[in-house]
N, C-alpha and C positions, 0 to 999 in steps of 0.2 A: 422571632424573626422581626426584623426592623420594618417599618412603613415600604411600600415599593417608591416614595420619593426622596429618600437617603440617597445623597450622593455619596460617589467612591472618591478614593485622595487615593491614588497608592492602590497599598493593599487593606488601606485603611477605612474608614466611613464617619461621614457628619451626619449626624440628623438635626432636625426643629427639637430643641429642649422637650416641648411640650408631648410628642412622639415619645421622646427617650420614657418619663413620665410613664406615659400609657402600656407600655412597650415594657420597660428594663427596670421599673422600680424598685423591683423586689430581687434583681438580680443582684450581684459584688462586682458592683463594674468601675469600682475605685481603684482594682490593680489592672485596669486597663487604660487608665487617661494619659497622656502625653501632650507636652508642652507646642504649642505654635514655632512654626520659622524654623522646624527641623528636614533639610533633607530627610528623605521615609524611610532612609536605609541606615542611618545614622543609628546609633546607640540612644533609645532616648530613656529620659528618669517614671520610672514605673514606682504608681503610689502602694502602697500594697492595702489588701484590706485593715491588716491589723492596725492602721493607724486611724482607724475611724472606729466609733463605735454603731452597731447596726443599725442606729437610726438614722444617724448621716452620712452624707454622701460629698465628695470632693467638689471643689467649686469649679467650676465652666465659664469662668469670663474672661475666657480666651484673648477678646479684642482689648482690653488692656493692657494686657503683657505686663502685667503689676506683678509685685509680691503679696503674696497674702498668707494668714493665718487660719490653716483650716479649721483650728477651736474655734472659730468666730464667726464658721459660715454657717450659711441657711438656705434650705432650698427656697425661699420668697426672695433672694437676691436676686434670681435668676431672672430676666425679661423673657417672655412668648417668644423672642424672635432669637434669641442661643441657641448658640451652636456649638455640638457637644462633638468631642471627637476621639472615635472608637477606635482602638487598635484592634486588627484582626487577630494577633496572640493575644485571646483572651484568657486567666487567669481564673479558673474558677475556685482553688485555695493556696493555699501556700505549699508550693512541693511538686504543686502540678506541671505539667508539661502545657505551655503553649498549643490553644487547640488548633492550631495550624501545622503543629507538628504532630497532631493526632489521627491526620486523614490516612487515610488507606488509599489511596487512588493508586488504581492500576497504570500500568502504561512502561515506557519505555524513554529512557535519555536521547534526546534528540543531539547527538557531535555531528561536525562536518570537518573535512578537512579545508584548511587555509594555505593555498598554494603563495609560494612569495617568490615564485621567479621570476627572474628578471623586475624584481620589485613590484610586480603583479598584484595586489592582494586584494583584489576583488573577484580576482575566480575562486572558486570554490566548488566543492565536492559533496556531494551525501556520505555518509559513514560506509551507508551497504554496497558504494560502488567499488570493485578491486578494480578498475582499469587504475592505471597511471599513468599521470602527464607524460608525455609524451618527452617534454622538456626534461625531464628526471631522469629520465634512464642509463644506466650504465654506459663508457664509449672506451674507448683507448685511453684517451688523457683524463679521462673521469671515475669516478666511484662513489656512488650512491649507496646509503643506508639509511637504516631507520633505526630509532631510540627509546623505549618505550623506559620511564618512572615509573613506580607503582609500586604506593606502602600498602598492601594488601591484608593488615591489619592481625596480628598474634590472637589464634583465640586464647590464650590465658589472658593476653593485657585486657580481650575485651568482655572474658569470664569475670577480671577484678575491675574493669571499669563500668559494671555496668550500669551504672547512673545517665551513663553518654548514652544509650540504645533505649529508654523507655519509650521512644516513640515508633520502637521496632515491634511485627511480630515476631514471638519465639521462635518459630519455625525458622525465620530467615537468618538468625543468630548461631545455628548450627553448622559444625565444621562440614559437614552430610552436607548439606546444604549449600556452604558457603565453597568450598574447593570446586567441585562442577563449574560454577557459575564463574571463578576467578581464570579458571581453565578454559573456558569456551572464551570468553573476553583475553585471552593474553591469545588464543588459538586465530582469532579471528584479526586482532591487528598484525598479528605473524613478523614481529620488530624483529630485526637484527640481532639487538643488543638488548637485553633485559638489567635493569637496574631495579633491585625488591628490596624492601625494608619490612621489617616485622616478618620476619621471613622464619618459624617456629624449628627446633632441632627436628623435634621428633617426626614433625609434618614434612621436614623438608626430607630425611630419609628414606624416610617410608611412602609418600605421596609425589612430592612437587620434585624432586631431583627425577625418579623415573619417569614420570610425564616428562618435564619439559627434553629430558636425554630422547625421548621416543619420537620427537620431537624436529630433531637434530640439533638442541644444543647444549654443550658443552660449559659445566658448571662448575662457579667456584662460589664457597660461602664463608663465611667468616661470624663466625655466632661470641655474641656477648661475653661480656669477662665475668660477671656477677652471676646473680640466680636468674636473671629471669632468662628465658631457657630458645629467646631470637637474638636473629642478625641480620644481616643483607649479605644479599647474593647478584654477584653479577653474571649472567649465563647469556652465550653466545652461539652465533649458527657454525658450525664447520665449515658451512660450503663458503662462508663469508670472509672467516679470519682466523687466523692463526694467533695462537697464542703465546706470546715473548716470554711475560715476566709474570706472579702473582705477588702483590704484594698490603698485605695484613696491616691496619693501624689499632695500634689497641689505646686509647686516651687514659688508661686507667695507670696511672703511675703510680707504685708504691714508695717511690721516693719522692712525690710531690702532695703534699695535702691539698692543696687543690682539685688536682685530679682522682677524685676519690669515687668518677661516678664510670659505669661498666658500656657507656658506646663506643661505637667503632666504626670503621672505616675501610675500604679494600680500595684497592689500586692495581687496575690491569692493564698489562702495555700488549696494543694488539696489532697486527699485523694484515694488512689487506690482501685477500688472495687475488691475484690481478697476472696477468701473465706478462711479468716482467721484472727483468731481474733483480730489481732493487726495488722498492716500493715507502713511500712514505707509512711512518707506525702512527696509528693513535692511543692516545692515553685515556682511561675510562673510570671515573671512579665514582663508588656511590658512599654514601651515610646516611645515619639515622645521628643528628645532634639529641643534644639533652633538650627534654621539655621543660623543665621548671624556669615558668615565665622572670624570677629573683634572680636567676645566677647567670645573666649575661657574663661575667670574667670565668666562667668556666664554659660558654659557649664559644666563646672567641677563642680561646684557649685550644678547646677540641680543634676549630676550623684550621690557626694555624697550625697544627700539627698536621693534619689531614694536606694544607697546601703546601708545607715541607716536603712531604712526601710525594706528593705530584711534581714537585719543581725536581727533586730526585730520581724520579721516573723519566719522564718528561724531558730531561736535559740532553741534547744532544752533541756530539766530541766539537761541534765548530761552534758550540755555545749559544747554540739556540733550542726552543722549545718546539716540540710534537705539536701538533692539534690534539686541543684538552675537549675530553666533556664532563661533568660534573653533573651529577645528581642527586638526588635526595629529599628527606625531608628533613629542612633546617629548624625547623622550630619556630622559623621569624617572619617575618610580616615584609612585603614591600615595600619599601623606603626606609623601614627600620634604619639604624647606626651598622649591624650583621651585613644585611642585605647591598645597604651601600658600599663600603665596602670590600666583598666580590668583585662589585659591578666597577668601581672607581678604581683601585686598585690602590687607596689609599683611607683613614682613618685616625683623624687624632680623637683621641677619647678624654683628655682634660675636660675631669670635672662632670661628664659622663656618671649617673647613676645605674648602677649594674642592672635594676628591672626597664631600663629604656634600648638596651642593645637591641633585646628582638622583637619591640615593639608591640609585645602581646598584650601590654598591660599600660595602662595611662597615666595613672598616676607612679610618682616614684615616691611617693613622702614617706619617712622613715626610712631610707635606703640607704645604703651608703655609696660612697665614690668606688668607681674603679683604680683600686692602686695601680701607680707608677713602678716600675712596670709592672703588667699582668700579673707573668707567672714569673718564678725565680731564672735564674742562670743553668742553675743543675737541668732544667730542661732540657738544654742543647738545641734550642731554636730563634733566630735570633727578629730582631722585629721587623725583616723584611719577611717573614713566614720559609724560610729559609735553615737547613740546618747547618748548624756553626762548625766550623774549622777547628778543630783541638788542634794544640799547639804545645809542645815539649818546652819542659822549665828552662831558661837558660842557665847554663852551666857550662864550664871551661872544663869539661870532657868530650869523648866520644862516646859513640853511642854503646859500645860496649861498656864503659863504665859506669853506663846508668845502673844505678841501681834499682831492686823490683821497686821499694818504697818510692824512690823519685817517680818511674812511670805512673805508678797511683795516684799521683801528687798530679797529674795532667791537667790542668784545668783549660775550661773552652775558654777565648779569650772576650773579655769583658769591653765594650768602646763605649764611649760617650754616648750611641744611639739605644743604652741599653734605662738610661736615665730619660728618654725621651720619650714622649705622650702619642708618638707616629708611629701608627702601623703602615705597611705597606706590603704588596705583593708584586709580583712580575709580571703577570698573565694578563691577556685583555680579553676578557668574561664580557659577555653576553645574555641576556635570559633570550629564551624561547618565546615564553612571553612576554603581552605587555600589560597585566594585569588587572587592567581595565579596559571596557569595551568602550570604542573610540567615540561613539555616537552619544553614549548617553554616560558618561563618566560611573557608572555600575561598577563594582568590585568581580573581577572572575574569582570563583571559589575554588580551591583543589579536597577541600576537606569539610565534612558538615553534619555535624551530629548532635545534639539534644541542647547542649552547650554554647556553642560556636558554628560557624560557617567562615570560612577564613583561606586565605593564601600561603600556604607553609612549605609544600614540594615546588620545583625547582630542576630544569636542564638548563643548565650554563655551558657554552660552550666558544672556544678559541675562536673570534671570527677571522674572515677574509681581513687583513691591510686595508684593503681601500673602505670598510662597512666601519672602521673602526678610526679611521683620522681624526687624528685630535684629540681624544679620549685618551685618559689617564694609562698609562702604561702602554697607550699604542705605540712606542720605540723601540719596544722588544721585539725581537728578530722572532718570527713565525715560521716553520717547513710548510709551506701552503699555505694553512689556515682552510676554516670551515665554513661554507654557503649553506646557510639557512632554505630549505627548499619549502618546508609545507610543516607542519603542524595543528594538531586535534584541536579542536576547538575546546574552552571550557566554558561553563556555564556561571548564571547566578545566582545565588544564594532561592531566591523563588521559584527557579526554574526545577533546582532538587527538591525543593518543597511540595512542585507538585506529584513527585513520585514518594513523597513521602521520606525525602528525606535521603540519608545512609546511614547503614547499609539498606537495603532492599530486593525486591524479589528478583531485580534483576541484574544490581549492582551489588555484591556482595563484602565489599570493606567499606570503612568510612572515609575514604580515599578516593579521588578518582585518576584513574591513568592518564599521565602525560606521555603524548607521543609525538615525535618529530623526526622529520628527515632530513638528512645533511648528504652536503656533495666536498667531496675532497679531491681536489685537483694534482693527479699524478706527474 
C-alpha cells in the first residue's frame, strides 16, 4: 500500500519518488506508468515490463516532457522531490487483467430516468420509482410509449469470446444465471417495444419467446444466415399495437462478394391501438452490424441496405415517411464517419480508409480506401440508401414480344450518382442520447468488458419538424414525427467498474439496456 500522503489524480495516484522506493521497489510497476498532460480517461501508452530488464525500472521525469532512452536510465537520475505517477490498472504480468477489473464489489447500477419535456431536463427520476410524469401520459391527440435496446449477449459468442469476461465470476457467465436476471431487468422496465440482439435460436424457443409472450408480447425474430446460431428480435405489447407488416433483411448476398458476412436486420411496421379510426403507423427496426473494426465498406454497406428497407416500409401513398425508430448495436463509435451519417443524412467518403468508418480503431495504416462506389450495381440499392427502379431494355416491341431472355437482360438503371463519393439518406435521425455527460465531457458507455468500455448500441428515432430545423434532411415530409419524452440514464466507464464491470451479479450481458420514451401526436 502506498504512503497515506499520495495524492489521487483521477483514478490515478502520485507519490514522492522516495515513498515509491520504500514502498514498490520490488514490484513491476513499469506496465503501470503513463505519460503527463493526458486526460485520465484517454487511452494512454503502457510500458510493459518486458521492455526492462529486472533490475531497472522506467524513468519518472515527468516535468520535462522530454524523450528519453530507457537503455540509459538510472534510478540516481531521479531527484527526492519526483513524482511518480501510478495508474490504478495495475499490470502485474503480461496477459493479466487490469486490477481494477479484478474487484468483486457488490452492489447495484445506480440509472435514473431523464425527463425532456417540454425541454425540461433537469427533472429527473430514480429507477425504482413507476409513477409517471404526469406530462407523459396518454390523451385523445397523443400516444405515449417506451423503447427498450438491449444486446443481451449469445452465450455461445460469450462461451467463444471468453477472453472479454476474465474479470467475471463463473457463476455469473451462466445461462442459469444469466436468463433470470435479463428477465427481471426487461420485466421491470416493462417497454413497449423490445428491440434484442444476440438473441440465441435455441434460447429464444425454449426460454425468451415463452416469457416474454407470457408477458403480453408479441414476437417476431429473425436469426442469422451463417453458423452462428443468433438474431434479433423485436417483440411488442398487444395492448399497445397492432402489427402491419414483418419484414426480414438478410445482408448476406450470394451474388455480391462483399457481402459475404451472416447479419441481419428486421423491420416492423406497427400500428397504434388508439380509438380512432385511422391512426398514424410506426416503423421499428433493430440490427446487430458487423464487428470487425477493418471492414467499415461492408458496414456501410449492411446499413444501407437495412435503410433501403425502412424507406420501403416507411413510405407512405402521399410520399412521405412514418415515424422511424431504429435500433441496435452498430458497431461504431459517436462521431465516427457510420454514426455521422445516420445523424446528418449525408456522407462523402473520398479517400475514407475502410478501418476509420466506425471509429473503433485509430490508426488506419496499411488500409486501404473505400472504393468508388462501395458495393456494385447488382445490389439494387442506389446511393441515396434507397432501392432502385428496374427498368425494361428499350425496344420497339410490346410488351408481349419480349422475349424470356430480354426480361433477364433487365438491368437497374445506372446515373452519374453511382460514380460519386456521396452517400445520402432521407430521414431526419436523431440519437436518444448524447453520449457524453454535459458537465464533465466523460464518455456514457453502453458496453464494457475486459477489452473495452465503449458507445456501440443506439435508438435513433424520426423527430418532431420543429426539434429538427435546419438539419440535414429536415425537408423531408414527416406523418407527425416523434417527441423525445425521457430516457434511462447511462453510465461511465468507472461507474461499471465499480460493480465490477459486465456482465455481473446483477447485470447479466456485456450490454446495458437503452430505454426511452416517445410521444406521437395523433
Amino acid at each position: 500500500m502506498l504512503p497515506h500522503h499520495q495524492k489521487s489524480l483521477g483514478r490515478d495516484w502520485t507519490t514522492p519518488w522516495e515513498n515509491l522506493q520504500r514502498c514498490c521497489w520490488n514490484r513491476h510497476i513499469s506496465s503501470c506508468m503513463r505519460w503527463p498532460g493526458h486526460y485520465s480517461r484517454a487511452p494512454y501508452p503502457y510500458f510493459s515490463s518486458r521492455h526492462f530488464s529486472l533490475n531497472w525500472r522506467p524513468p519518472c521525469l515527468f516535468e520535462s516532457r522530454t524523450p528519453f532512452q530507457y537503455w540509459n536510465w538510472r534510478p540516481d537520475n531521479l531527484s527526492q522531490t519526483s513524482l511518480i505517477h501510478l495508474s490504478s490498472y495495475i499490470m502485474n504480468s503480461e496477459g493479466d487483467e487490469p486490477s481494477s477489473k479484478r474487484r468483486k464489489h457488490q452492489g447495484t447500477i445506480q440509472r435514473h430516468w431523464e425527463y425532456i419535456c417540454n425541454h425540461n431536463k433537469d427533472k429527473t427520476k430514480i429507477l425504482g420509482d413507476k409513477n409517471v410524469d404526469p406530462k407523459c401520459e396518454d390523451s385523445d391527440n397523443k400516444f405515449d410509449f417506451s423503447v427498450m435496446s438491449y444486446n443481451i449477449l449469445s452465450q455461445d459468442l460469450l462461451e467463444d469470446n471468453s477472453h472479454l469476461y476474465r474479470h467475471c465470476r463463473r457463476p455469473v457467465l451462466h445461462w442459469s444465471f444469466r436468463f433470470p436476471n435479463i428477465l427481471k431487468e426487461i420485466k421491470h422496465f416493462d417497454a413497449d417495444v423490445l428491440c434484442l440482439q444476440e438473441v440465441q435460436e435455441d434460447h429464444y424457443g425454449a426460454e425468451i419467446r415463452p416469457s416474454l409472450e407470457s408477458l403480453g408480447y408479441h414476437c417476431e425474430y429473425k436469426m442469422r444466415t451463417g453458423r452462428k446460431p443468433d438474431g434479433c428480435a423485436i417483440c411488442f405489447k398487444h395492448s399497445k399495437f397492432s402489427l402491419l407488416s414483418v419484414n426480414p433483411v438478410e445482408f448476406y448476398r450470394r451474388d455480391v462478394p462483399l457481402l459475404d458476412r451472416d447479419n441481419v436486420g428486421l423491420v416492423l411496421l406497427l400500428q397504434p391501438r388508439v380509438p380512432r379510426a385511422a391512426s398514424p403507423v410506426v416503423c421499428v427496426a433493430n440490427t446487430h452490424l458487423l464487428y470487425n473494426p477493418r471492414r467499415g465498406d461492408i458496414k456501410l454497406t449492411q446499413l444501407a441496405m437495412l435503410l433501403a428497407e425502412i424507406s420501403s416500409v416507411a413510405h407512405q401513398k402521399d410520399g412521405s415517411f412514418c415515424p422511424i425508430i431504429m435500433c441496435g448495436d452498430f458497431n461504431s463509435v459517436p462521431g465516427s464517419p457510420l454514426y455521422s451519417f445516420i445523424k446528418e443524412g449525408k456522407l462523402n467518403y473520398e479517400g475514407l480508409a475502410i478501418g476509420k468508418v466506425s471509429g473503433q480503431e485509430q490508426s488506419s495504416r496499411g488500409q486501404r480506401i473505400l472504393s468508388i462506389p462501395i458495393w456494385p450495381p447488382n445490389l439494387g440499392i442506389s446511393q441515396n440508401c434507397v432501392y432502385e427502379v428496374q427498368q425494361l431494355p428499350k425496344v420497339e416491341k410490346t410488351d408481349s414480344d419480349l422475349t424470356q431472355t430480354e426480361l433477364d437482360k433487365t438491368e437497374v438503371l445506372v446515373t452519374a450518382e453511382k460514380l460519386s463519393s456521396n452517400l445520402q439518406h432521407h430521414f431526419s435521425l436523431s440519437s436518444v442520447y448524447s453520449h457524453y455527460f454535459p458537465d464533465t465531457g466523460i464518455p456514457e458507455v453502453t458496453t464494457c468488458h475486459s477489452r473495452s468500455a465503449i458507445t456501440v448500441d443506439y435508438i435513433f428515432y424520426s423527430a418532431e419538424k420543429e426539434d429538427v430545423a435546419g438539419q440535414p434532411g429536415a425537408e423531408v415530409a414527416l406523418v407527425g414525427g416523434l417527441k423525445l419524452l425521457a430516457r434511462l440514464s447511462l453510465l461511465t466507464e468507472q461507474d461499471l467498474w465499480t460493480v465490477n464491470g459486465l456482465p455481473n451479479e446483477n447485470n447479466s450481458s456485456d450490454h446495458l439496456p437503452l430505454l426511452a420514451k416517445f410521444r406521437l401526436e395523433l
